[in-house]
C-alpha positions in Angstrom: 375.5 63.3 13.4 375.6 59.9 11.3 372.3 58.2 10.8 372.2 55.0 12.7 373.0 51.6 11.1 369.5 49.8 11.7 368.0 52.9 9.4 366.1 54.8 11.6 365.2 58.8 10.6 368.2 61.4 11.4 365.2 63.1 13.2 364.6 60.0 16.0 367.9 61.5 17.6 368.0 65.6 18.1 371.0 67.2 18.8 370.8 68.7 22.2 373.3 69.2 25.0 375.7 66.9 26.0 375.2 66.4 30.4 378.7 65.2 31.7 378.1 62.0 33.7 379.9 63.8 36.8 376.2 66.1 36.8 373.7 63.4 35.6 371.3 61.9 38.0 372.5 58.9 40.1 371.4 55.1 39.4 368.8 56.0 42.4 367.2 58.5 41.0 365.9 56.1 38.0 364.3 53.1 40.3 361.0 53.4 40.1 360.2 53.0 43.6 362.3 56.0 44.2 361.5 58.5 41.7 359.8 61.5 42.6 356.2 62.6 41.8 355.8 64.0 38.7 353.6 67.5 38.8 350.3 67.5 38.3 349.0 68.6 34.7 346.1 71.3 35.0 344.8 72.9 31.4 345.4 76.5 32.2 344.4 79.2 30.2 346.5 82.2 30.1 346.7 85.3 27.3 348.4 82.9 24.7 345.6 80.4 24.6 345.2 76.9 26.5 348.4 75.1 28.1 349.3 72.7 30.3 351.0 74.3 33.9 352.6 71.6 36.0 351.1 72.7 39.7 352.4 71.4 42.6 351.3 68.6 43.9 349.5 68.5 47.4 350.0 66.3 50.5 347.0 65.8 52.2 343.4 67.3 51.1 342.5 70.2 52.6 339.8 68.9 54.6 342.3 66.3 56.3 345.2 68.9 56.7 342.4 71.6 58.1 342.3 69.3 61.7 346.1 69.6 62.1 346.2 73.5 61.1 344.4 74.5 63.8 347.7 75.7 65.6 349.4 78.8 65.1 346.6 80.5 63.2 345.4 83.8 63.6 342.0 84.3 65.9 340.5 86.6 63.3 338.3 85.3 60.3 339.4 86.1 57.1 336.6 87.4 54.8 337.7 86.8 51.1 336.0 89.3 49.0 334.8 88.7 45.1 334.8 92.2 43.8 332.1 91.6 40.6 328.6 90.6 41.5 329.9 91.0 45.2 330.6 94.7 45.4 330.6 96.8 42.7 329.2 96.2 39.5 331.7 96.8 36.3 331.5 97.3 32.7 333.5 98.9 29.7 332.9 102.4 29.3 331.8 102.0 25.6 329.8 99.1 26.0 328.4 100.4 29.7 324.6 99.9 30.4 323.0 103.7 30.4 322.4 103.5 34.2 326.1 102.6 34.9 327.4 105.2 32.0 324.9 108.0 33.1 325.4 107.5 37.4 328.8 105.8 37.6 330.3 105.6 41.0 333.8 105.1 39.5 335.8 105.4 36.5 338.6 103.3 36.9 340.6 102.9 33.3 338.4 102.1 30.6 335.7 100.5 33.0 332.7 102.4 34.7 332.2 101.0 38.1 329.1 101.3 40.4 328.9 100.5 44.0 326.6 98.2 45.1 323.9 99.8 47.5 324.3 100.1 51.3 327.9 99.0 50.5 329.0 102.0 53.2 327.3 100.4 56.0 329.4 97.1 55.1 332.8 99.2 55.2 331.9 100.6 58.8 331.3 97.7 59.7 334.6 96.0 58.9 336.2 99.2 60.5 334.4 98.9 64.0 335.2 95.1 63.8 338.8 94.9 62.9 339.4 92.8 66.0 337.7 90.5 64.6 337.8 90.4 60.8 340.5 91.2 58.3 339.8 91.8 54.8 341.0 90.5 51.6 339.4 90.9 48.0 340.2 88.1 45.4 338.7 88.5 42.2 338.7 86.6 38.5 339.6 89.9 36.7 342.6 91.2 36.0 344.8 92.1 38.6 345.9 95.8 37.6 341.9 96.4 37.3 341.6 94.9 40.8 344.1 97.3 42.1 342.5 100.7 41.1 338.9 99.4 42.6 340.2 98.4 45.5 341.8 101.5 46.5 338.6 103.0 46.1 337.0 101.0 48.4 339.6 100.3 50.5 342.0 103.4 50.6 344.9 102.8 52.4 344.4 105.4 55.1 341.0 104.0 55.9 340.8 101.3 59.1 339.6 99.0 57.0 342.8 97.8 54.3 343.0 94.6 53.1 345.7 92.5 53.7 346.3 91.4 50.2 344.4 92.0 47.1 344.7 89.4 44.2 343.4 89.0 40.7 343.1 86.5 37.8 346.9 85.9 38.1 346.2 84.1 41.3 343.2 81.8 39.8 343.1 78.2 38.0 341.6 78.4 34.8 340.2 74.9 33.4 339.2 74.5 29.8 335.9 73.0 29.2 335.7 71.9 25.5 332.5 72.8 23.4 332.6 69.1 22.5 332.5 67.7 26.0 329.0 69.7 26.2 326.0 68.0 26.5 322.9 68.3 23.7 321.6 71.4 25.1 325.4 72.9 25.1 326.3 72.7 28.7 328.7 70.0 30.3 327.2 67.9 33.0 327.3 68.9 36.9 328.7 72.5 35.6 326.6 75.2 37.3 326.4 78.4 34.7 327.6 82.0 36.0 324.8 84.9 36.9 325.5 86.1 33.3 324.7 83.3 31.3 327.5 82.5 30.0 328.7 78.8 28.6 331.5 77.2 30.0 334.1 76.3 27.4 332.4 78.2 24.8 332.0 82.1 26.2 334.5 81.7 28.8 336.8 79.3 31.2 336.0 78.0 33.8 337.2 80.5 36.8 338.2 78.7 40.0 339.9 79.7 43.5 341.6 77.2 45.5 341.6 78.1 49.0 345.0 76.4 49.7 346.9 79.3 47.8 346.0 81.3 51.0 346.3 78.9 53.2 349.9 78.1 52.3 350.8 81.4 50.8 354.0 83.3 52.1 352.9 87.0 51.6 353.0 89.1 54.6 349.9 89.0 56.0 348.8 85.2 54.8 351.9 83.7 55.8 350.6 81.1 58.8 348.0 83.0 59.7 344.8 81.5 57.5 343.3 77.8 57.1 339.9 75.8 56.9 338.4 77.0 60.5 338.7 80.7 60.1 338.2 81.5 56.0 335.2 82.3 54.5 335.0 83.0 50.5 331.9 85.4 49.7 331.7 85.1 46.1 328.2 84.8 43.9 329.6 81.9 41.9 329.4 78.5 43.8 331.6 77.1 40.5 334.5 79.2 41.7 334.4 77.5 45.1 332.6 74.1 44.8 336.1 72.8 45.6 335.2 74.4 49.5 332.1 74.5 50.0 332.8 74.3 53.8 334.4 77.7 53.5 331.9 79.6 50.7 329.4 82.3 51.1 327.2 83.3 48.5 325.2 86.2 48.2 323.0 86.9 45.5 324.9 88.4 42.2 324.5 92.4 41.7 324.1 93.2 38.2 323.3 96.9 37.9 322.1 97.2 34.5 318.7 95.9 35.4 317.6 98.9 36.9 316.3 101.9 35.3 315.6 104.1 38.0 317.4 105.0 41.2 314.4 103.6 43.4 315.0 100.6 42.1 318.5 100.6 42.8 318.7 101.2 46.3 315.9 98.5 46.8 319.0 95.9 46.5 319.3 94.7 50.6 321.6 92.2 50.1 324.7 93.7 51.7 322.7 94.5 54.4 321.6 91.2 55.0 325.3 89.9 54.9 326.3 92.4 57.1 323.9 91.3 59.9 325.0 87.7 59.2 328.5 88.9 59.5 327.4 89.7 63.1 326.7 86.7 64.4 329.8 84.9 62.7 331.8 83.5 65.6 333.6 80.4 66.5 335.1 77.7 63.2 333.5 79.2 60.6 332.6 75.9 58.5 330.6 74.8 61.9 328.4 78.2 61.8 328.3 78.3 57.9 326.7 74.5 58.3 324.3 75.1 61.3 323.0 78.4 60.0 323.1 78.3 56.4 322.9 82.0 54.5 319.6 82.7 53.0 319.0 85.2 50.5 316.8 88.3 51.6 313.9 89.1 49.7 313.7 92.2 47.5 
């Protein structure tokens, strides 16, 4: 390629290949008023560090599109489980807390698992009432990690098997930059997780859009889910602050601060959600506003 008379740098114009004009895009296309949306640009984080994901762009907002959705959906109420904090509680085996290493309830790869307390009484639960609940478990780990819990809990023989089980695959990530924090480290309006950690310095921020359920085509999800009859229990409101209409949030199990088995099985919380899953009936963002969840007292 010849370098252009007016002097500009060979590099201006890379070689790349040549689009017949019978394929290229007709006159149309280019008018502005007629050009289609460009995708939206979310920082992502995936393995390889931060990028930018184009993500589809949506219609209407949820809560305008939950009014019209109404039709077709399933009569059940979907009960979107977070598995850490929620349910079990999970560490690396080499770096395990001596309660969790010593009593584990699981070994599941190179994590030690323990079930949080009275968490049999919520499984019979969602077997005797599996005409009116189904199950799934979303959680911000990894999903092959996911999968070996969840058969644990969930065995696929049991009356009680979820109808799909996804990890952080399924999740947006958003990159908070340390120099977007505030003077005591923190951005503004970002709540921090049970562990402490910082957003954009000890982890990204972990969210879950709703509408990946809602408009998801898996068997099981397909048409069946929206606004009036899902509820997300997970002990981070950051995850969900996008829905709070549709969030639950119990208080956040971490097993390693407990030294003793008495102290353990003084945890009531998933008794207390079990007995507010009871009385769940009707749209479930009208219950979850008229009778807010309240933490029990330990």
């Amino acid at each position: 390629m010849q370098r252009p008379p007016w002097g500009f740098p060979r590099f201006c114009f890379p070689r790349g290949p040549q689009v017949p004009f019978s394929r290229r895009p007709s006159p149309s296309y280019y008018h502005p008023y007629r050009r289609p949306a460009p995708p939206l640009q979310i920082s992502t984080y995936n393995r390889r560090g931060f990028s930018q994901v184009p993500v589809r762009r949506m219609s209407l907002p949820a809560r305008e599109r939950g009014a019209d959705a109404g039709a077709g959906l399933s009569e059940k109420i979907l009960l979107v489980f977070d598995l850490d904090g929620v349910l079990v509680d999970r560490e690396m085996s080499r770096h395990a807390h001596p309660f969790l290493k010593d009593s584990p309830s699981l070994e599941a790869g190179p994590f030690v698992v323990k079930f949080r307390p009275h968490l049999g009484r919520l499984q019979a639960f969602l077997a005797a009432h599996s005409a009116r609940f189904e199950v799934m478990v979303w959680s911000s780990a990894r999903a092959a990690n996911v999968a070996r819990v969840v058969a644990a809990l969930f065995p696929p023989s049991g009356q009680c098997t979820p109808v799909a089980v996804w990890g952080r695959e399924m999740c947006t990530q958003y990159w908070l930059p340390p120099q977007a924090a505030g003077e005591d480290g923190l951005s503004e309006g970002v709540v921090l997780n049970n562990r402490g950690a910082r957003p954009g310095v000890d982890y990204a921020l972990t969210k879950k859009d709703l509408r990946r359920i809602w408009e998801s085509k898996e068997p099981g999800l397909a048409g069946r889910w929206g606004p009036s009859n899902t509820i997300l229990i997970d002990d981070d409101p950051e995850k969900c602050s996008e829905f709070p209409g549709n969030a639950l949030h119990p208080r956040s199990f971490d097993a390693t601060k407990f030294s003793t088995l008495r102290e353990y099985l003084r945890d009531p919380e998933l008794l207390a959600l079990t007995g507010y899953l009871d009385g769940l009936t009707g749209d479930v963002q009208a219950y979850l506003r008229d009778n807010p969840y309240t933490e029990p007292d330990q």
